[in-house]
Every structure is written in C-alpha cells, then in structure tokens.
N, C-alpha and C positions, 0 to 999 in steps of 0.2 A: 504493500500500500504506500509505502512512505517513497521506495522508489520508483511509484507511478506518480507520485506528487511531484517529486524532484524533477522526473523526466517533463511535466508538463511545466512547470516552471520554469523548466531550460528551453523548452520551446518558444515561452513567451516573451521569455529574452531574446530569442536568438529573430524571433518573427517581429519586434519592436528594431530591432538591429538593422534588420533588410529597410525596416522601414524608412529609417529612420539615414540609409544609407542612399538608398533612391526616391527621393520626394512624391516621383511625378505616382505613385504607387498611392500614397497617403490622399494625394490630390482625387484621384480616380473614388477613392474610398468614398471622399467628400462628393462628387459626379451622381456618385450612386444612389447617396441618403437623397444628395436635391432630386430626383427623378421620380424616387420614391416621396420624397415630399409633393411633387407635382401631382403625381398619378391619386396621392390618396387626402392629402388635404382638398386641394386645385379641382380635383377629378379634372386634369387633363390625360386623354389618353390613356385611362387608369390600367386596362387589359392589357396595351403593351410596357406602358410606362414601371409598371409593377413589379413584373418577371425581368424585364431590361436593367432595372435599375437595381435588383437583387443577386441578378449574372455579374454585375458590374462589382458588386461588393467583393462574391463571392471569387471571381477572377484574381481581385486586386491586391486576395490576404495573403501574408507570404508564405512561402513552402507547400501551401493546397493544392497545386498543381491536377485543379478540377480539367485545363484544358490542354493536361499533356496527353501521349499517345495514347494510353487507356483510363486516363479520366471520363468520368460520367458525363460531363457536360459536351468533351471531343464525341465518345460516343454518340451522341443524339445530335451533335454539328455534321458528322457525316454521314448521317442516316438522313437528315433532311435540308440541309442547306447545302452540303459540296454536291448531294445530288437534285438539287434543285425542288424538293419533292415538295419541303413547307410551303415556298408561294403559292406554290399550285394548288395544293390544296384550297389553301384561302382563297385563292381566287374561284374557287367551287362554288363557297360560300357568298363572294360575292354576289356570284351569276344569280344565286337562288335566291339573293335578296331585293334585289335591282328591279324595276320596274321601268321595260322600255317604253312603254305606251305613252308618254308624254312627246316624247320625241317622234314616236312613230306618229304623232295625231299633230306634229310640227316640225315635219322635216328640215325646214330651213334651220330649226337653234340647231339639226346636228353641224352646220359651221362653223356655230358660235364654240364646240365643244373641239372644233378643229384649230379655230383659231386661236382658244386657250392655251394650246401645246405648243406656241412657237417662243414660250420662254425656255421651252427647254434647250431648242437649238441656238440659242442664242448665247444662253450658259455655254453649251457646249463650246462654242466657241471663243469665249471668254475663257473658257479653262483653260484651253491649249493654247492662247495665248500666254495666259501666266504661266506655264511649262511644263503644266501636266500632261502625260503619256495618252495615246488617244482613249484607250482601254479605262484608262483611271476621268477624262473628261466626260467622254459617256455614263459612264456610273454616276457625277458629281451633273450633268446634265442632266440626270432624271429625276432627280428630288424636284423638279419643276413639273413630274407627272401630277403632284401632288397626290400620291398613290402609293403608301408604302410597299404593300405588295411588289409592285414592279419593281421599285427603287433595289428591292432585297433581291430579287430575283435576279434584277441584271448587273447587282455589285456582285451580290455571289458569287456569280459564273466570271465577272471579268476584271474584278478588284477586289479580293477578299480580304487586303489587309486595308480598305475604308467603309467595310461593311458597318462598325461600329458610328462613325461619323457618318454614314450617307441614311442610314436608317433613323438615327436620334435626330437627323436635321428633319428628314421628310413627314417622321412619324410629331414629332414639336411643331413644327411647321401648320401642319394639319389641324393641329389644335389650336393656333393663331388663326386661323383662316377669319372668324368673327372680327379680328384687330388689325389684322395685316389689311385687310378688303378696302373697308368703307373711306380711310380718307382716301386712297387711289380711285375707287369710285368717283366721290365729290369733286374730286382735284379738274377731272377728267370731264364733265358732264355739266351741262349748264342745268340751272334751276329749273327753265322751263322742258331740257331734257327727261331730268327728276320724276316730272311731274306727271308726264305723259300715261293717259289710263291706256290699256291694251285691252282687246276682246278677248271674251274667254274663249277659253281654249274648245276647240274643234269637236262634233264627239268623237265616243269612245272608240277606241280602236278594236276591230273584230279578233277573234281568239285564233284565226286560221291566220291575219297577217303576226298573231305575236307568237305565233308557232313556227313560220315560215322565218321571220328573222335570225335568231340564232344561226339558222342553217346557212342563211344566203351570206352574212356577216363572218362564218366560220369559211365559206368556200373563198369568197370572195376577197378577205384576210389574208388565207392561206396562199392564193396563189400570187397575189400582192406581194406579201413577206413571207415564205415558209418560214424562216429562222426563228421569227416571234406565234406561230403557230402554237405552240405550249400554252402559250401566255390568253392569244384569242382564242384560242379551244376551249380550254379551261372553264374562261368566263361564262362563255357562251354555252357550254354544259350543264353549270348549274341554273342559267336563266333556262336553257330548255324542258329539264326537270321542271323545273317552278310554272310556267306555263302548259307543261302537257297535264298536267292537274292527278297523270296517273302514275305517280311515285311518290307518292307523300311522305312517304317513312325514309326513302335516300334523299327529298329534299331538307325534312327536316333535321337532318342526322351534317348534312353539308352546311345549314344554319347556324347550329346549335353544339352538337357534340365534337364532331370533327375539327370543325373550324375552333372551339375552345379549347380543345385538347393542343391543337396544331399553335395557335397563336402562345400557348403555354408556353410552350419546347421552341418555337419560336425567340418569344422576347429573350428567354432564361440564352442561347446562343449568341443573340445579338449583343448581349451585355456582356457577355463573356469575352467578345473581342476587344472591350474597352481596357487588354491592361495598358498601364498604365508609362509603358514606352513605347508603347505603339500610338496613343490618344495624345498622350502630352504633347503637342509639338505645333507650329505656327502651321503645318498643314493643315490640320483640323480644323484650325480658327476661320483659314481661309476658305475651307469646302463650307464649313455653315454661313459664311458672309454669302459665297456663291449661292446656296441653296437659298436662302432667303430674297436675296435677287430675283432667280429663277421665278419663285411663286409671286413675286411684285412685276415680272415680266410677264408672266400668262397673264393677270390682271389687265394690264396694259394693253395688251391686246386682244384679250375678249370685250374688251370695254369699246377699244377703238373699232374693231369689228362691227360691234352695237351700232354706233355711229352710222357705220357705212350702212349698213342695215336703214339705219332710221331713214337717211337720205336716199336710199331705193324704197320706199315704201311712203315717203312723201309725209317725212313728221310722225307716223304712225306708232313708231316702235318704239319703245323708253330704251335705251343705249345700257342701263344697268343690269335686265339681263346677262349681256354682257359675259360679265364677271363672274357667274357661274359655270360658265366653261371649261373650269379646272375640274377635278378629279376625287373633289373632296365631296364625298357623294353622301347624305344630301343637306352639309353642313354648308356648303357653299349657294345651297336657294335659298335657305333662310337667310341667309345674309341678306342678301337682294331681295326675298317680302320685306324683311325690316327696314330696311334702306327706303324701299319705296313708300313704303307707309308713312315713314315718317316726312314726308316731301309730299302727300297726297293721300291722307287718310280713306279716301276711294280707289286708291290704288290697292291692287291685289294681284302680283306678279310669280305668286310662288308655281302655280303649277306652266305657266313659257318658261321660270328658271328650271324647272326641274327637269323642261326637256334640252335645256344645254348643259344643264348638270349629269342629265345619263349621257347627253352625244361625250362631255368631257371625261366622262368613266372608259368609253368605248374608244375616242381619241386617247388619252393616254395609252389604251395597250398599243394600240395601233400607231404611234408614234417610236414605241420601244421595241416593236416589232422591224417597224421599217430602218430601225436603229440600226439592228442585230443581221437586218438581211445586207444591208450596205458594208457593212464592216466583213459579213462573208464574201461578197461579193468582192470587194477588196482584197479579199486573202488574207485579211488581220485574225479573222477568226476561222473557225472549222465549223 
C-alpha cells in the first residue's frame, strides 16, 4: 500500500515536471476547461464542444499517452476519422434531418446557397498566399462551408495535423453564426432593402419531386465531382430515408442513436489532436483569423447575391435572405427572420431563408466535392 502511495506521488511529481517543462501542454489544459466552459455554461455547441474539450484535457496530461499507438482514444481515431467513417456517418444524420422542400418550392434561393460558398475559395486563396501547402489551404478553406462535418472530413483525409484547429474554428464559428451575421447584414443593405415584405412561399412541394431529388442531386453530384461523392451520397441517403417515409426505424437510428454515438467518439478525437505542441503555435492563431474571415466572406456574398436578386426581380426581394446561404442549417434563417423583423414587424422571411439555408447545406458538400475532384484531377491527390 505505502509503495502504491509512493509510486503515485512520484508520478505526480514527475507529470507536474513535464508540465511545468513545456508550457504550451498547461496552456492546452486551460483550451480545454474554456471549451468545456462554453459547451456547458454558454450551451454553445454543447454535443461537440463537451467530448472536444475533454479529449483536449485528456491528451494534454503528461505520460497518458491516450493517443499513442495503442491508446484508447488512437484506437477509435482510426477506426473513424483516418478512415473517414465518422463524417459520414453524421452526414446520414444530417440527410434524415434536413428538409429540402423549401428550396425545392424556390429554386432560385438554391443560388443564394451557391453563392454562400465563394468564401470558401476565396480563403482558399488567401491561405496559399500566406504559404500554406495546397492540401493544408483546402482544409483551412473549408471552415467557410460552415459545416463541421465537411471541415472534418476533408482535414482528415488531407491535413490531419490541423484537424484540431480547423474543427474548433468551424465547429465555434457555427455557434457565432447569430453574432458574426447581422452587423455584415446591416452594413451591407439599405433600410428600405431591410424592409422589403416577400410573398409566401409557393405551395407544398409533392412527395414524388422530394423522393426524386436525392436521387437526381446524388447522380448529378457524382458525375460533376466523383471524389466528393462520399460526402453527396451520404447526405442524400439519409434525406432519402427520411422522405420515403418507409424506414423509420434506420431513419430514426441515423437521427438519434448513431449520429450521438458517432459525434461522441467524434468530439473525444478531435480534442485529442489538441496537444499541446502541435496547437500552441502562430499557425493556429492564423487558421482561426482565416476561418472566421471565411464565414464573414460567405456572408458577403450571399448578401451581395441578394442584391443582385433584388435588382432582377425589380425591388421585390429583401437582399437579407441573402445570408442564409451558409451551411449552418437552420441557425443561419433564424438569423434572417430576426433581422427582418426587427426592420419590418410584417416581415416574415424564415421559410425563403430556409430555402437558401438547405441550397447552403447542399452547396457546401458540393463545393468540397468539386474541391476534392480538382485536386485529383491535378494529381495532388488519389
């Protein structure tokens, strides 16, 4: 007994010692508690923010070597993220949760969801200005999907040592979406833009065009970009479940079970890539400046998009739509009912935002697909 006491108090010395030798390890420790203070004070992002920021601890203690060759946490990183298996999953879940009918009953917002995505290329080329590798600019250019999933998916496969930084930017990001929006909104739009009432929305859309979709969006993806085919498949697997109305028990399981289980073993990886020589360093600093750019640059351009809109339709359009374009589905309409209401207590723009808020779901994969098929087509990747 007395030399199991001994032995752990040498440990505690010796694990104070490491610390106390490499700072940036103490710093990560502190990364972790705030993430967890976000996720459970804040409720931002609580689901990921929670397992992320306790990977983050757990990485950061010294001698635990949770993420050497057969630690527990390595185990389940290549079980689902070196093989790409976790996004994919999630993105089942998204499909099954997603409602395209908005969009399908206003096919012009899916533009608006198009031209949401050109902050990403824009980053992109912003990165590889500052002198990141093309492989490591694509990954830090997709936090502008505002789409964690993706983000993870295609750092994984093509920068897994900013997996930690591109996921905490995207996944933070996402939960600013309400802060980051509206002064770029206002900035951008005049009062009497603001104001503008829109017709409601179209009716419903028949069960045979929301059956038909996935399918023609999965062919029509696939022979566009095979390389992001994963990514479009996925999606569009679980929205198919969910509108064929006859698999309830695999939709609800891709909702619910799977997808909670997945985002578990998920965050607990992503935080685990946070130690604390790999996070510490002016790169980090730089990919989150980037990323947050990114998501104030889709802004800009679904907003300016609006515009042009408004001016093809002769004043008709409120331009704040817009800004739903991005990917944060369906945190970014509410933003835009709010916005409008408060500029036009007759205004009610949530269901035209939500059909540039699902095109922005469907444009983000589909910008990270055309990402993945150019970079093959290049011979960068395989």
């Amino acid at each position: 007994m007395a030399e199991a006491i001994i032995n752990g108090l040498s440990g505690l010395v010796v694990g104070f010692q490491v610390l106390a030798t490499d700072w940036r390890n103490a710093v990560m420790l502190i990364v972790g508690f705030v993430l967890l203070y976000l996720g459970i004070k804040k409720d931002c992002e609580p689901l990921l923010l929670v397992p992320i920021g306790f990977g983050c601890i757990l990485v950061n203690i010294p001698l635990a070597d949770v993420m050497s060759e057969e630690g527990f946490i390595r185990v389940i990183y290549n079980a689902g993220i070196a093989t790409e298996l976790f996004p994919l999953l999630i993105f089942i879940g998204i499909g099954a949760m997603t409602d395209f009918g908005p969009v399908l009953a206003q096919p012009s917002t899916f533009l608006l969801g198009a031209a949401g995505q050109f902050g990403i290329f824009l980053t992109l080329l912003l990165a590889l200005a500052l002198g990141f590798e093309q492989l490591e600019a694509v990954s830090i250019g997709i936090i502008g999907a505002c789409d964690g999933p993706t983000a993870i998916y295609v750092t994984s496969k093509f920068a897994p040592h900013l997996l930690g930084a591109v996921s905490v930017a995207a996944y933070s990001y996402m939960s600013l979406v309400p802060i980051i929006q509206p002064p770029i909104m206002r900035f951008l739009t005049t009062k009497k833009e603001r104001e503008t009432l829109m017709k409601p929305v179209a009716k419903p859309v028949s069960k045979t065009t929301k059956l038909l979709f996935p399918l023609v969006i999965t062919i029509l993806g696939g022979l566009i970009a095979p390389k992001g085919l994963p990514l479009l498949g996925t999606i569009m697997l679980g929205n198919l479940m969910k509108e064929s109305g006859v698999v309830a028990r695999l939709t609800k399981a891709s909702e619910n079970e799977i997808a909670n289980v997945t985002t578990l073993f998920l965050g607990l990886c992503i935080g685990a890539t946070m130690v604390g020589s790999a996070f510490v360093r002016a790169e980090t600093l730089i990919i989150l400046c980037l990323g947050f750019l990114a998501i104030c640059l889709d802004t800009v351009c679904g907003v300016c998009f609006g515009k042009v809109m408004r001016l093809a339709t002769g004043g008709k359009f409120n331009p704040l739509i817009g800004a739903a374009g991005i990917s944060a589905f369906p945190m970014a309409a509410r933003v835009v009912q709010k916005e409008g209401q408060k500029w036009n207590k007759k205004s009610y723009l949530l269901m035209h935002a939500m059909g540039a808020n699902a095109g922005g779901q469907i444009g983000s994969v589909i910008a990270a697909a055309v990402m993945l098929s150019v970079l093959a087509g290049m011979g960068i990747i395989r």
